[in-house]
C-alpha positions in Angstrom: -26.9 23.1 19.8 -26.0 21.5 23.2 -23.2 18.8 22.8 -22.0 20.3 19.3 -18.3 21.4 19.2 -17.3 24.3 17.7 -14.9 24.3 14.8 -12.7 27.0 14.2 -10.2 27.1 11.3 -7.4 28.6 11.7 -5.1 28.3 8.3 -2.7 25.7 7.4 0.4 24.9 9.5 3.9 25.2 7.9 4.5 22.1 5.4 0.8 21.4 6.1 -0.9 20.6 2.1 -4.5 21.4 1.5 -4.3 18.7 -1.2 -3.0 15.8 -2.1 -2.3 14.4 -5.1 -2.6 10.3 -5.9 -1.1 10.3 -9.6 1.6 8.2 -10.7 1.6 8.6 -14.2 1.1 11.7 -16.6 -2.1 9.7 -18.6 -5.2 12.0 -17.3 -8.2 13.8 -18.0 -10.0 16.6 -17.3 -13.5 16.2 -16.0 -16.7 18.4 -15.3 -15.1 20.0 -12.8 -12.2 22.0 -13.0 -10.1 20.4 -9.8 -10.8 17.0 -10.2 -8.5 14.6 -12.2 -9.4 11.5 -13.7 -6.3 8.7 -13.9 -5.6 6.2 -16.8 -3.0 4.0 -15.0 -2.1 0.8 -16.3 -3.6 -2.4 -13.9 -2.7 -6.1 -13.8 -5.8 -8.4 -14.5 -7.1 -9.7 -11.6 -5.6 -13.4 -11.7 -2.1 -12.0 -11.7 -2.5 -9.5 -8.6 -3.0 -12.9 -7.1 -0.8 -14.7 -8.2 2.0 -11.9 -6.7 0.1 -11.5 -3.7 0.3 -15.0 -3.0 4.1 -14.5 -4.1 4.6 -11.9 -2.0 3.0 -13.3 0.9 5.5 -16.2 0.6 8.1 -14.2 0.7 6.9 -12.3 3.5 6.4 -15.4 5.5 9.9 -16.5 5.1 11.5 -13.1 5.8 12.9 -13.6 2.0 13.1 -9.1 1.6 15.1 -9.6 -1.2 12.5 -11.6 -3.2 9.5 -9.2 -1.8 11.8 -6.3 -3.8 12.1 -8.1 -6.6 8.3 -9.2 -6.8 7.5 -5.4 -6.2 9.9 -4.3 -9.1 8.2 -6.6 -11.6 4.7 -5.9 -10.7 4.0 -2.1 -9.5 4.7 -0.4 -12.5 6.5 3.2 -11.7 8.0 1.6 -8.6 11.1 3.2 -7.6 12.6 2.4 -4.1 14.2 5.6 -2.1 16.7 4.0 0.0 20.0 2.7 -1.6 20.0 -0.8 0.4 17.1 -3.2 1.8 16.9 -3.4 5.6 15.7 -6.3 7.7 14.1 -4.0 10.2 13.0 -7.3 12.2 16.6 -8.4 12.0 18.0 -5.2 13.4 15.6 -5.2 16.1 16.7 -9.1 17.4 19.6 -7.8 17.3 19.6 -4.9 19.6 17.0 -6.4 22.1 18.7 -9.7 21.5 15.1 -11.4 21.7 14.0 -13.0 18.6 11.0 -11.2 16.8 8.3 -13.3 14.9 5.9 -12.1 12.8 2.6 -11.7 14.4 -0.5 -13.9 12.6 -2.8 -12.6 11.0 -6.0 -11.3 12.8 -9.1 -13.8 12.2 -10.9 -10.6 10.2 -8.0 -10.2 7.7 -9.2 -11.6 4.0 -7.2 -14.6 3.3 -6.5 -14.6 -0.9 -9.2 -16.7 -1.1 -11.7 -14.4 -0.1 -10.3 -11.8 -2.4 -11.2 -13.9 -5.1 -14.3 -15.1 -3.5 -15.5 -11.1 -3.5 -13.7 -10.4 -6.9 -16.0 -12.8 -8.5 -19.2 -11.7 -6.3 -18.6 -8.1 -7.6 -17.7 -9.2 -11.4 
């Protein structure tokens, strides 16, 4: 039809995955159909996810990286870092601008915590 674009595939580029996969752990099931995966992964009850988002938000407000690791290590379980050191990104880049860099606030649309637990009740 007029105004339709034509799609034409043309095969996956190098390093290019037709998949992905989203498990951490090795607890799943098979279901009804033969490429779909269903995951049993542990979860923290609801009052405690906010409890370390509020924690994590603290720490994230006060530029505290080495609490935000720590708070990330206790809660997400199968967290395992990939670099060997934290980095203050925000640091490094005062540093080589030499302007200070703030964190930005937060949109008006972003959910405060209290809505979180606003819609986790609406939806219990």
């Amino acid at each position: 039809k007029e105004g339709d674009i034509a799609i034409e595939y043309t095969g996956l580029r190098p390093g290019e995955k037709l998949f992905e996969e989203l498990l951490i752990g090795d607890n799943v099931a098979e279901t009804d159909h033969v490429s779909i995966l269903r995951a049993y992964e542990e979860a923290l009850p609801w009052a405690a996810t906010l409890r370390y988002l509020e924690k994590l938000l603290a720490a994230a407000d006060t530029f505290d990286c080495q609490r935000a690791h720590e708070l990330l290590l206790e809660s997400v379980n199968g967290f395992a870092p990939v670099c060997e050191k934290l980095e203050d990104l925000v640091w490094q880049a005062t540093r080589e601008t030499g302007r200070p860099s703030v964190r930005p606030s937060a949109p008006p649309s972003a959910p405060s915590l209290e809505n979180l637990q606003l819609a986790r009740v609406g939806s219990a």
